[in-house]
DSSP file (Angstrom, degrees, kcal/mol; ACC not computed):
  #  RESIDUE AA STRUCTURE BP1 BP2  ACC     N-H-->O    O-->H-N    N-H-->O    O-->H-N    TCO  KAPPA ALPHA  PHI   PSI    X-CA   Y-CA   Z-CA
    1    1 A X              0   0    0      0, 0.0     0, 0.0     0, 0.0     0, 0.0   0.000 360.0 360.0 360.0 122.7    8.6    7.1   22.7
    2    2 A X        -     0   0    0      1,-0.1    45,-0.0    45,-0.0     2,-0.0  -0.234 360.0-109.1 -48.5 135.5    8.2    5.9   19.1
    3    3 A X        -     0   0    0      1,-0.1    45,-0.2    44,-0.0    -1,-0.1  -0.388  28.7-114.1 -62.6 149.9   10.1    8.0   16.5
    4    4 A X        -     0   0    0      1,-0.1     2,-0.2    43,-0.1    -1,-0.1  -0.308  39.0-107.0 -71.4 169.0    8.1   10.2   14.1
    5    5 A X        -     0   0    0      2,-0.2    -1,-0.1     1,-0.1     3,-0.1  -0.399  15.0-147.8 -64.8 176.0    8.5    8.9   10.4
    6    6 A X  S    S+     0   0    0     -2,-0.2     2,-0.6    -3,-0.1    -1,-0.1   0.020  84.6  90.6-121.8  20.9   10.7   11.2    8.2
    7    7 A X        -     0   0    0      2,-0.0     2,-0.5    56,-0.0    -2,-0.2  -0.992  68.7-170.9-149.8  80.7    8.4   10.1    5.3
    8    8 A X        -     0   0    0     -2,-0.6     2,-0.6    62,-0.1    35,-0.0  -0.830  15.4-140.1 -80.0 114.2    5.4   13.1    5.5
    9    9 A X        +     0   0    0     -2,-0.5     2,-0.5     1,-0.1    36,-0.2  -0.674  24.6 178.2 -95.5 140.6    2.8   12.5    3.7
   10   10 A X        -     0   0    0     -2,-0.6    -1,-0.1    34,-0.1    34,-0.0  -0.924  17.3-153.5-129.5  87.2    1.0   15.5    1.6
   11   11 A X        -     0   0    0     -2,-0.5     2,-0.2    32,-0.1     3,-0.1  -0.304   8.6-148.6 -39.2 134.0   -2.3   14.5   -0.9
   12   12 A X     >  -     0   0    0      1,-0.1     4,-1.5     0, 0.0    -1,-0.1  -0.596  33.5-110.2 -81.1-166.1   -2.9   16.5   -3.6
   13   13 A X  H  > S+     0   0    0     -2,-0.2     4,-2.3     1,-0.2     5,-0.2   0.989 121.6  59.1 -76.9 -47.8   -7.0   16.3   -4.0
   14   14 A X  H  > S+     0   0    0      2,-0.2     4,-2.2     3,-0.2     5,-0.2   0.888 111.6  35.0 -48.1 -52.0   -6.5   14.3   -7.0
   15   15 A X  H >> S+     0   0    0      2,-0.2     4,-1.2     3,-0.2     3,-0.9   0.891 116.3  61.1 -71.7 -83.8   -4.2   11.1   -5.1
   16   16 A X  H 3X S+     0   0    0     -4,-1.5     4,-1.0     1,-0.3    -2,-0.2   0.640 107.9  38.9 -38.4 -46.4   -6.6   11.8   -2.1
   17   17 A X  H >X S+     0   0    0     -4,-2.3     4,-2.3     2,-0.2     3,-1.3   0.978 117.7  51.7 -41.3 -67.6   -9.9   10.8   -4.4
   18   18 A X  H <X S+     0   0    0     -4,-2.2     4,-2.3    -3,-0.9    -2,-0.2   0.858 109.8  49.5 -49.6 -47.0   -7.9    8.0   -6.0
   19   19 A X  H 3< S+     0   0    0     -4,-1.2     4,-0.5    -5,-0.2    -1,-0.3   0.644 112.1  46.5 -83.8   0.4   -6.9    6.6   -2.7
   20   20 A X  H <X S+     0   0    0     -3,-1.3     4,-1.2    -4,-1.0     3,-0.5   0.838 107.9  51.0 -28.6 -64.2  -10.1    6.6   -1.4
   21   21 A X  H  < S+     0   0    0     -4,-2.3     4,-0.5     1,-0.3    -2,-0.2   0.794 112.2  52.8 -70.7 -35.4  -11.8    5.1   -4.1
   22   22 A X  T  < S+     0   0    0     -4,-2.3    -1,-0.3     1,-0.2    -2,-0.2   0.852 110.7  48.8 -31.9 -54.2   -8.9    2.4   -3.8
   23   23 A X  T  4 S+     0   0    0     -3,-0.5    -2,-0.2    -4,-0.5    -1,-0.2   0.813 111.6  44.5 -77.3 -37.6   -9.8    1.9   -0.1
   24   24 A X  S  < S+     0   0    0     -4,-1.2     2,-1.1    -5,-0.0    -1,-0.2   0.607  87.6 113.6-102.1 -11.0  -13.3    1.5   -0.4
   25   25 A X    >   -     0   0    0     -4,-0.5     3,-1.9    -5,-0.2     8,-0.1  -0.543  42.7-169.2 -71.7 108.0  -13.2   -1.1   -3.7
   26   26 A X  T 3  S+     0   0    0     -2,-1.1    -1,-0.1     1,-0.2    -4,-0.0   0.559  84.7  51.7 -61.9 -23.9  -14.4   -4.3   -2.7
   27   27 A X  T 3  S+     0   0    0      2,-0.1    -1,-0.2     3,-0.0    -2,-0.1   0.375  85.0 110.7 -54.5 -21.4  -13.3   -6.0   -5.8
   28   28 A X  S <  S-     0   0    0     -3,-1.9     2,-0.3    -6,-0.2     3,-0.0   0.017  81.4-111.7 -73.2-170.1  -10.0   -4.5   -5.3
   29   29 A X        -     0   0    0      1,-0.1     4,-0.5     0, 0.0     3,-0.4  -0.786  37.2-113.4-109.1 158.3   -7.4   -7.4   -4.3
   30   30 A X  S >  S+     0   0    0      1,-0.3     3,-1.1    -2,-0.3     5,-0.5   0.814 109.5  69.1 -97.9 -29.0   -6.5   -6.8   -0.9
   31   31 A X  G >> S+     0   0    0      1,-0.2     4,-1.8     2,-0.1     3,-1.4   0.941 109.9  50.0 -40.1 -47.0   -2.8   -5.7   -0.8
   32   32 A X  G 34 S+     0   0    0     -3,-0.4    -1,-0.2     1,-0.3    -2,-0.2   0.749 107.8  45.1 -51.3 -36.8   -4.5   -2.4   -2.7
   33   33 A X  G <4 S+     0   0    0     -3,-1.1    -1,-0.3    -4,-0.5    -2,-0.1  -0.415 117.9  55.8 -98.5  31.4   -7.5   -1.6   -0.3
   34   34 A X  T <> S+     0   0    0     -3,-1.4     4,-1.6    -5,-0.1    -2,-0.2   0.090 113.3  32.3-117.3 -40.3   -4.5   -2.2    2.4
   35   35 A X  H  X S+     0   0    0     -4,-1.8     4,-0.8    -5,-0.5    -2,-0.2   0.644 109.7  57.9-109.4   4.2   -2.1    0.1    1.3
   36   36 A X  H >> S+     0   0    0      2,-0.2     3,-1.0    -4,-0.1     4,-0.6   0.846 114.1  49.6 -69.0 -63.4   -4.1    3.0   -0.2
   37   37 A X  H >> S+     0   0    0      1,-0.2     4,-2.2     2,-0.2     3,-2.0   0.756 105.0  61.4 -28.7 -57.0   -5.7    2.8    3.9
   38   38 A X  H 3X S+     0   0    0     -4,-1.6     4,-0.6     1,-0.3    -1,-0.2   0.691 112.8  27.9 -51.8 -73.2   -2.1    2.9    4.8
   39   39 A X  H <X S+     0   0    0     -3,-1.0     4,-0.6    -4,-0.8    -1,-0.3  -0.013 112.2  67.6 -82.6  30.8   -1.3    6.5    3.2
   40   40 A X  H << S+     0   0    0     -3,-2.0     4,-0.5    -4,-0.6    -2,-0.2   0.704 114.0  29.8 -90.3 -80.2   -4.8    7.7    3.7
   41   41 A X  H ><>S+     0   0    0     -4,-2.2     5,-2.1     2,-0.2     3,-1.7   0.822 112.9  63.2 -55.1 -20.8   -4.0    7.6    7.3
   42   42 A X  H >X5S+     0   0    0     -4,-0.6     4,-0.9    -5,-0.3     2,-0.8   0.934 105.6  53.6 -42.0 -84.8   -0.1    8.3    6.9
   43   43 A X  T 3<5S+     0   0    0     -4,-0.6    -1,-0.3     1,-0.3    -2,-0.2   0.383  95.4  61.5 -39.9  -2.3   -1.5   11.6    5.5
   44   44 A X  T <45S-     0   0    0     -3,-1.7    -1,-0.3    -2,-0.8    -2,-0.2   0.105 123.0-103.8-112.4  35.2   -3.7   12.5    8.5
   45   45 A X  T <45 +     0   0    0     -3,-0.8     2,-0.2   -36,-0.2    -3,-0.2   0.456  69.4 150.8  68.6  13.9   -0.4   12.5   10.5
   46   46 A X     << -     0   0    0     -5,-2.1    -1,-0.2    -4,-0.9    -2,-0.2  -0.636  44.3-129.7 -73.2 139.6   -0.8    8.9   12.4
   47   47 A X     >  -     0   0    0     -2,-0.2     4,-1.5     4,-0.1    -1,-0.1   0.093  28.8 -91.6 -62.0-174.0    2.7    7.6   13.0
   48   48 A X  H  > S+     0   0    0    -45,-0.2     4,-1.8     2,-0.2     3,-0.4   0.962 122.5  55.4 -57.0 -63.4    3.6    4.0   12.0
   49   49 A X  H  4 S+     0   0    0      1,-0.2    -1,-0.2     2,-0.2     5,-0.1   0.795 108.9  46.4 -33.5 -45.5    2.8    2.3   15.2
   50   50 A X  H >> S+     0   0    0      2,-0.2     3,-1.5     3,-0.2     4,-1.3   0.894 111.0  53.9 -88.4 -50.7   -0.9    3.7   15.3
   51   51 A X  H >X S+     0   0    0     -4,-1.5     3,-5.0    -3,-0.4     4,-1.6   0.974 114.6  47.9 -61.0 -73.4   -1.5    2.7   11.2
   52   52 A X  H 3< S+     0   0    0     -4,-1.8    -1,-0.3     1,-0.3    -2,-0.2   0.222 112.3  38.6 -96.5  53.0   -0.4   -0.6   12.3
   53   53 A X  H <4 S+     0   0    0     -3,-1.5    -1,-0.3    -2,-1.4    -2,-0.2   0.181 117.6  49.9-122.0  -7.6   -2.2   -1.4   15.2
   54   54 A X  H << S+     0   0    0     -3,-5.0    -2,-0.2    -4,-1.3    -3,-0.2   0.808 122.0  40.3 -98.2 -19.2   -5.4    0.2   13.9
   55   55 A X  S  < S-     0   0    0     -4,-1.6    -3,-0.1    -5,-0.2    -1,-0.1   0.493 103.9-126.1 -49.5 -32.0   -4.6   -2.0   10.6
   56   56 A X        +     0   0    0     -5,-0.2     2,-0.2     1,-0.1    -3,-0.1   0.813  66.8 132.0  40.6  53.2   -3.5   -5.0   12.2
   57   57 A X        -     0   0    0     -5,-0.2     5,-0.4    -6,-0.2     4,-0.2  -0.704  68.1 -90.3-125.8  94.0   -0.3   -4.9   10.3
   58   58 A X     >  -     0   0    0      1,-0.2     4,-0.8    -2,-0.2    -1,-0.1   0.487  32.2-131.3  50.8 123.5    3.5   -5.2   11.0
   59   59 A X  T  4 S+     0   0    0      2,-0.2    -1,-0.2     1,-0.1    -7,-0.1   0.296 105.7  63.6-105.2  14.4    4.8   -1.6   11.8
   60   60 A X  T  > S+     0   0    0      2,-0.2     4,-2.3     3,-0.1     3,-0.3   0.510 104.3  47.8-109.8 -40.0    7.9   -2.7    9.0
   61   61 A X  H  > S+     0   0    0      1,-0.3     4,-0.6    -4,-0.2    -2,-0.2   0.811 108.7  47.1-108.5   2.4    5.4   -2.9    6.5
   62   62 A X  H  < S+     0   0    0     -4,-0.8    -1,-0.3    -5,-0.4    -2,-0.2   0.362 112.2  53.1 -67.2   3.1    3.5    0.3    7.0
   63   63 A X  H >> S+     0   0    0     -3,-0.3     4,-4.5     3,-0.1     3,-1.5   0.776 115.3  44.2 -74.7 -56.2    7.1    2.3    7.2
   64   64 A X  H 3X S+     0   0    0     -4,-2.3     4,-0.8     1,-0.3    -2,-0.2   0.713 112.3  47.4 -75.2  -6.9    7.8    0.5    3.8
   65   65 A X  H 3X S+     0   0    0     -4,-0.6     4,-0.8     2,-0.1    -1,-0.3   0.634 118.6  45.4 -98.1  -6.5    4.6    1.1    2.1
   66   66 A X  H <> S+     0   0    0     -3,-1.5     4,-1.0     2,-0.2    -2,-0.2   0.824 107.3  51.1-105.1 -31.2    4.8    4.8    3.3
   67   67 A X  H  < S+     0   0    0     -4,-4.5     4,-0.3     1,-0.2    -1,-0.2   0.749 108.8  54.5 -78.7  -1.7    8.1    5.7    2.5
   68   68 A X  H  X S+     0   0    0     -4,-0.8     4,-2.7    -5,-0.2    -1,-0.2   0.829 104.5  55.2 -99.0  -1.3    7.5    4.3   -1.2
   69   69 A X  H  X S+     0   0    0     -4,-0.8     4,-2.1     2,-0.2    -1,-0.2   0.733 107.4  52.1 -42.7 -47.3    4.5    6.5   -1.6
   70   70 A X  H  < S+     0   0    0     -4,-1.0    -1,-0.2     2,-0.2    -2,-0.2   0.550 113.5  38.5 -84.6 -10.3    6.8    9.2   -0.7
   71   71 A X  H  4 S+     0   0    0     -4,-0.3    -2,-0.2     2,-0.1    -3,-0.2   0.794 134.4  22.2 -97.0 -64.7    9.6    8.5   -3.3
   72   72 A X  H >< S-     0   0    0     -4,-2.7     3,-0.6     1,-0.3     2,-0.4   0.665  84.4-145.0-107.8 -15.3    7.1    7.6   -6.0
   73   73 A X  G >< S-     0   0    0     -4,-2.1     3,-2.1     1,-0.2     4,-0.3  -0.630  72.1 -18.0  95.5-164.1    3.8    8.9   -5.5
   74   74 A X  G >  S+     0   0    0     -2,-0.4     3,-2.1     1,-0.3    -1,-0.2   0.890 138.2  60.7 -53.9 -38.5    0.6    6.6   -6.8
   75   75 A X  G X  S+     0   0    0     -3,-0.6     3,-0.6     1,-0.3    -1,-0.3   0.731  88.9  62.7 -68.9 -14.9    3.0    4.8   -8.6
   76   76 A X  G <  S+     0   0    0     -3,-2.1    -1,-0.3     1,-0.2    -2,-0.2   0.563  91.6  74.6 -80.3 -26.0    5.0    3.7   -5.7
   77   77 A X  G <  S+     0   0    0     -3,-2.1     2,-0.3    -4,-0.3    -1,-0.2   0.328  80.7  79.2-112.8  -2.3    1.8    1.8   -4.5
   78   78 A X  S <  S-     0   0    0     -3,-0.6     0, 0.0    -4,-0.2     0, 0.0  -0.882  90.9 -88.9-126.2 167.5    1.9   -1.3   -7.0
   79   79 A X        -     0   0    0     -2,-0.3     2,-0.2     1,-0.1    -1,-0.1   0.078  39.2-118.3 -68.4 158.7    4.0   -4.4   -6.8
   80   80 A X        -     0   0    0      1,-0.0     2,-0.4     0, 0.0    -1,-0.1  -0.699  36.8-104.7 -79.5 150.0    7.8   -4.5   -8.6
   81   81 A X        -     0   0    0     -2,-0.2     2,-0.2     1,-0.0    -1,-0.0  -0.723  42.6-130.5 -85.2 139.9    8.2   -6.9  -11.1
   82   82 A X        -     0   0    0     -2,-0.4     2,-0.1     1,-0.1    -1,-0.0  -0.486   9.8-108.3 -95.1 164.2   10.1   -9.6   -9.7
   83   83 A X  S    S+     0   0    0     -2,-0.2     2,-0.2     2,-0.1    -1,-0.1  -0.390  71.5  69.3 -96.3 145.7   13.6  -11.9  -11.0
   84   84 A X  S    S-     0   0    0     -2,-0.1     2,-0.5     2,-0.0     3,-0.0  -0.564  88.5 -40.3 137.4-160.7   13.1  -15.5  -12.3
   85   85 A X        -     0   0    0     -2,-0.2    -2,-0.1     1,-0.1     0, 0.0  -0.712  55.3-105.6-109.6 140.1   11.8  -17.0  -14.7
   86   86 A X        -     0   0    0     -2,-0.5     2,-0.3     1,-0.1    -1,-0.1   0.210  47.1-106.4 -49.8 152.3    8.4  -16.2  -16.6
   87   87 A X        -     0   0    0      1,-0.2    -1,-0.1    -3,-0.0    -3,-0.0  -0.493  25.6-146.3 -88.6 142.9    5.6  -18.8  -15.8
   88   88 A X  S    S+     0   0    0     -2,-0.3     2,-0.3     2,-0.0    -1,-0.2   0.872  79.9  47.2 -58.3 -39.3    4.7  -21.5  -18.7
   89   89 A X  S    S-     0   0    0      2,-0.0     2,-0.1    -3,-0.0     5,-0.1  -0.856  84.0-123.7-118.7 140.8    1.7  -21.8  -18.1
   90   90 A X    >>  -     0   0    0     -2,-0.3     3,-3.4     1,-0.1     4,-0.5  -0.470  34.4-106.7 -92.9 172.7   -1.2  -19.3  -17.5
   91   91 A X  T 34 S+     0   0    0      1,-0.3     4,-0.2     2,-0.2    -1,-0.1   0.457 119.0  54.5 -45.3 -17.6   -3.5  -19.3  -14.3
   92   92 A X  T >4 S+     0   0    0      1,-0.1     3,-0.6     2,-0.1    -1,-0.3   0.785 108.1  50.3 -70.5 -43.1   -6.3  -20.6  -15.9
   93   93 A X  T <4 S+     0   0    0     -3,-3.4     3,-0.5     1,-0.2    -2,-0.2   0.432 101.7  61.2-103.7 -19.9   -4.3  -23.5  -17.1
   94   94 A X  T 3<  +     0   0    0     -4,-0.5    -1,-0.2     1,-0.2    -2,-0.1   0.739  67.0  98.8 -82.8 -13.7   -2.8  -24.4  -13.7
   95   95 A X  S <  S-     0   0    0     -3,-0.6    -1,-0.2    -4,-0.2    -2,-0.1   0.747  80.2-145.1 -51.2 -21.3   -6.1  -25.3  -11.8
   96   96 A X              0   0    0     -3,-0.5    -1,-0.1     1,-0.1    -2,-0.0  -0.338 360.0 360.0  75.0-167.6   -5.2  -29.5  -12.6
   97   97 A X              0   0    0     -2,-0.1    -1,-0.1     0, 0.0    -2,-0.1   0.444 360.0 360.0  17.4 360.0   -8.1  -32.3  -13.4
């Protein structure tokens, strides 16, 4: 039998609106509309296992996207900046010909 998370997640109404409107943006990029779903269902008490088989995701990366929701809140839900070094050129500029 799968272990519960220890991670429980609790909306206020305000996050529960925000992740919605996240979930349902079609513009959004997809890691976003992936991991709002992610603690939209957390919060209706589906374990890990169940998010990601109704997700088709890795049950390692619904544990991590739900326990940093739970440390950090909304804020927890966008990327870390990562080590090296900044890129020279910008994305517009990379495309070639």
């Amino acid at each position: 039998m799968p272990k519960s998370s220890p991670y429980s997640i609790d909306l206020t109404q305000s996050e529960k609106t925000k992740l919605e409107a996240m979930a349902q943006k079609y513009t959004a990029p997809y890691f976003s509309v992936i991991r709002a779903k992610i603690v939209l269902l957390a919060a209706k008490g589906l374990s890990n296992d169940k998010i990601g088989a109704r997700l088709d995701l890795p049950r390692q990366i619904v544990s991590k996207w739900r326990k940093r929701f739970f440390e950090k809140r909304l804020a927890g839900l966008s990327d870390k900046s990562r080590p090296g070094r900044p890129a020279r050129f910008s994305p517009q500029n990379r495309g070639g010909s």
